[in-house]
Steps between C-alpha positions, in 0.01 A plus 500: 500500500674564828573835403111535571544349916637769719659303757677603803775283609587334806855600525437841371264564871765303702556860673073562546318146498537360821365124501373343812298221634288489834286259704601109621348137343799540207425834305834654580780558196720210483320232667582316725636117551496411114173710435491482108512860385393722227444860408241717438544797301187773507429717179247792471312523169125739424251492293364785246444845701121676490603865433758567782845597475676370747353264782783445720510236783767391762606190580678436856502126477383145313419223790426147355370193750450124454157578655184618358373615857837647636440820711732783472645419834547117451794259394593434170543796336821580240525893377638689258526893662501718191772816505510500905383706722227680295440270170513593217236770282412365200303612187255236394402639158887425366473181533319376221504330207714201602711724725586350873699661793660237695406598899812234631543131564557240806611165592237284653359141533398384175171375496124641468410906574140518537510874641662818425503872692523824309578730806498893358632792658295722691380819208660801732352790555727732265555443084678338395247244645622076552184429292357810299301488139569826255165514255590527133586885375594592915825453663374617859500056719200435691589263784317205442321378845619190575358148673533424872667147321811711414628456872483127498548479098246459239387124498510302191466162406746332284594144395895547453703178495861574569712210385840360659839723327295701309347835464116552484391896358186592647399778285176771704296613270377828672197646282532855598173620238294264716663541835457890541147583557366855490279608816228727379600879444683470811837521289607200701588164388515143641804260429303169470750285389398242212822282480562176373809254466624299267789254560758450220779253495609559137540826291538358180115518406206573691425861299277606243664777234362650211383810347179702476426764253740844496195663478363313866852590642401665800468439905120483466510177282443226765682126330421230734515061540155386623430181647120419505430863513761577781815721404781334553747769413418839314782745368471833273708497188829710490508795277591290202187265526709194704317330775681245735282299774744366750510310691157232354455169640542207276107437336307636202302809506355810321658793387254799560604847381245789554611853355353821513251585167574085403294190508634271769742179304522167628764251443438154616733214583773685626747225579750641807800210551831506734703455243483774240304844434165485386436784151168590401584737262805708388587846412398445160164319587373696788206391626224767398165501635211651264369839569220508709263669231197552717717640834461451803203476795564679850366259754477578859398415796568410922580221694435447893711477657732747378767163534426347259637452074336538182548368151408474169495134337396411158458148364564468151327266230637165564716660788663581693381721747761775629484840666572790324497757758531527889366810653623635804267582780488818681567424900231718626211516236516151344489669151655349228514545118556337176585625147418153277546459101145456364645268207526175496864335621690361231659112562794334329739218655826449555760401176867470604697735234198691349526683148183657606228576783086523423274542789167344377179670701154343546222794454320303773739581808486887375392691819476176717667511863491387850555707769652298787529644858666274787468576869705297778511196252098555428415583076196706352461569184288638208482487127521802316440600127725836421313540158238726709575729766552255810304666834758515830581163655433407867666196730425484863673239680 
C-alpha cells in the first residue's frame, strides 16, 4: 500500500530543505555533552475537501519545544525551515486518502515535545497567493486572509515522545474543509487553521483500508474513524471506491460513512493496531449504505458568535453516538446549514475477512439528531426531529 503515501524524501530536498535549530537550555541539533539524540521527521496529511478545488497553504517552518508555555522568542526551540527562503506552496486537497508530504526532519534531544509552531507565509498581495482557496468549477485563487499567529507560528499542542537513535514521524493533519471559512458575500475568506497531530513511530499498521460502493465513489462521500463522537481521521474514497485513514492511533472506534442520496452506515469495533493494516471491507464487499428512501431535511440556522462550530450528531439504538455532518460557519453572518438523511442509520460491527456487509437500521433513530454548537470550549445544543420541517436554529453565546 505504499504506492498510496506520496512521500518526499530527505535526500531528494538536500538542495531546498535547510534544517536548523535555535534558542539555548539544549534544543540545538546535535546536542551537546552526551545529550541523547533523536529525530523528528514532520509529515503533512488533510482531511476530505467541502467543494473547493484547490486550498493551497505555505509552510515556512515546523518549531517543536520541550515546553508547553515557550514564547516565540524563548530557549528551547529546534526547527525544521521548509524550502528556504519563501516555504514552500502547497495544495491541501491532494493530500488525501492516506497520502503524506514529508515537510523535513532534525536532530534533537530525545525526550517529551509538548508544543509545536506552524509558522505560514505571509498571502501576498498578487496570485499566485502563499495561501489562496479556488471554489469548485473556478480556477480564478482568492487569497485566503490569514491569522496575526502566522508571524510567531500557529500554536499547537502536542504530546510527541522522541526516543534515543530513533526516528519519531509527526504526521499534521491540516483540515482544509474546516479551516477555510467564508466571510459573508464579501468574496473573502478566513484561513482558520483546524490542525491536529498525530505521532507515529511505526508504519507497519496504524491505517484503516477498505472499499465503499462504485456507485458512492465520489469526493462528496465523507469515510471517517470516530471516537465517542469525535472524528479522528476522515478521508474521501479514490475513484475506484478505496478509502485509506492514515495515520489512526492505536484504539477501537466507528467507521461512519455519509454519502450523498444514502443512509449514513456504521461499523463498530474498528480495531486500529501498530502492527498490521486494519480491512473493513474489500473491493468485492464494499461497504454500501442503504438508500435514503425518504431524502433528506435542509436544516438551518446561526450561531453567535460568528466563531464558533456546528454539528450534527446522532445516537443510534444501543449506540453509539457519532456525527454525521460538520457545517461550516459563515465568518460574518453566523449562518450555517445542514443537508441530513431523514432515514434511519444502519449499524453492523466489525468481522475480520468479511464474505459480506448488512447495515441493520432501527425505525426509531429515523429523523433523530443533535445539533451541537461549541464556543471557546462552552456546548449548546438542541434535539431535532427531521421527519417535519425543522424551524431555523439559534445559539447565542
Amino acid at each position: 500500500m505504499n504506492i498510496l503515501r506520496r512521500f518526499i524524501s530527505f535526500a531528494g530536498l538536500a538542495g531546498s530543505l535547510v534544517l536548523a535549530a535555535c534558542g539555548g537550555g539544549g534544543g540545538g541539533i546535535g546536542g551537546t555533552g552526551g545529550t541523547m539524540e533523536g529525530t523528528l521527521r514532520v509529515q503533512l496529511t488533510d482531511a476530505p475537501s467541502c467543494g473547493y478545488e484547490h486550498v493551497y497553504v505555505t509552510i515556512t517552518k515546523v518549531r517543536v519545544n520541550q515546553s508547553s508555555t515557550a514564547s516565540d522568542t524563548d530557549g528551547g526551540w529546534s526547527e525544521v525551515l521548509v524550502d528556504a527562503p519563501s516555504g514552500r506552496r502547497i495544495d491541501l486537497l491532494t493530500l488525501q486518502n492516506g497520502v503524506l508530504d514529508e515537510l523535513g526532519e532534525t536532530k534533537l534531544p530525545a525526550g517529551k515535545y509538548t508544543q509545536m509552531r506552524l509558522v505560514l507565509a505571509e498571502s501576498g498581495s498578487t496570485a499566485p497567493f502563499a495561501n489562496a482557496v479556488v471554489l469548485e468549477g473556478e480556477t480564478d485563487e482568492i487569497a485566503l486572509d490569514t491569522p496575526s499567529a502566522q508571524q510567531s507560528g500557529l500554536k499547537l499542542n502536542v504530546d510527541l515522545d522522541v526516543p534515543a537513535d530513533k526516528v519519531l514521524d509527526a504526521v499534521i493533519d491540516f483540515d482544509a474543509c474546516k479551516s477555510v471559512v467564508k466571510r459573508g458575500n464579501s468574496g473573502r475568506y478566513n484561513l482558520k487553521p483546524v490542525i491536529s497531530v498525530t505521532p507515529v513511530l511505526s508504519d507497519a499498521g496504524l491505517r484503516v483500508v477498505g472499499y465503499v460502493d462504485p456507485a458512492i465513489a465520489l469526493a462528496t462521500t465523507k469515510v471517517s474513524v470516530q471516537s465517542a463522537g469525535v472524528p479522528v481521521k476522515a478521508t474521501a474514497p479514490d475513484s475506484t471506491g478505496q478509502f485509506v485513514l492514515y495515520p489512526v492511533p492505536v484504539g477501537t472506534y466507528d467507521l461512519v460513512v455519509t454519502a450523498s442520496g444514502r443512509a449514513t452506515a456504521v461499523m463498530t469495533g474498528v480495531p486500529v493496531i501498530t502492527t498490521a493494516f486494519t480491512h473493513v471491507s474489500t473491493q468485492a464487499v464494499p461497504i454500501a449504505p442503504a438508500a435514503a428512501a425518504s431524502g433528506v431535511r435542509a436544516v438551518t440556522g446561526t450561531v453567535n458568535p460568528a466563531t464558533a462550530t456546528v454539528r450534527a450528531l446522532q445516537t443510534l439504538t444501543g449506540g453509539p453516538t457519532v456525527e454525521v455532518q460538520w457545517a461550516p460557519v459563515d465568518a460574518t453572518s453566523g449562518a450555517f446549514a445542514f443537508s441530513l438523511p431523514i432515514d434511519a442509520p444502519g449499524k453492523t460491527t466489525y468481522v475480520a475477512n468479511p464474505t459480506s456487509i448488512t447495515f441493520a437500521a432501527a425505525a426509531g433513530d429515523a429523523g433523530l439528531y443533535r445539533i451541537e454548537a461549541e464556543s471557546a470550549g462552552t456546548i449548546k445544543t438542541q434535539d431535532i426531529d427531521t421527519k417535519n420541517a425543522v424551524a431555523p436554529l439559534a445559539f447565542t453565546f
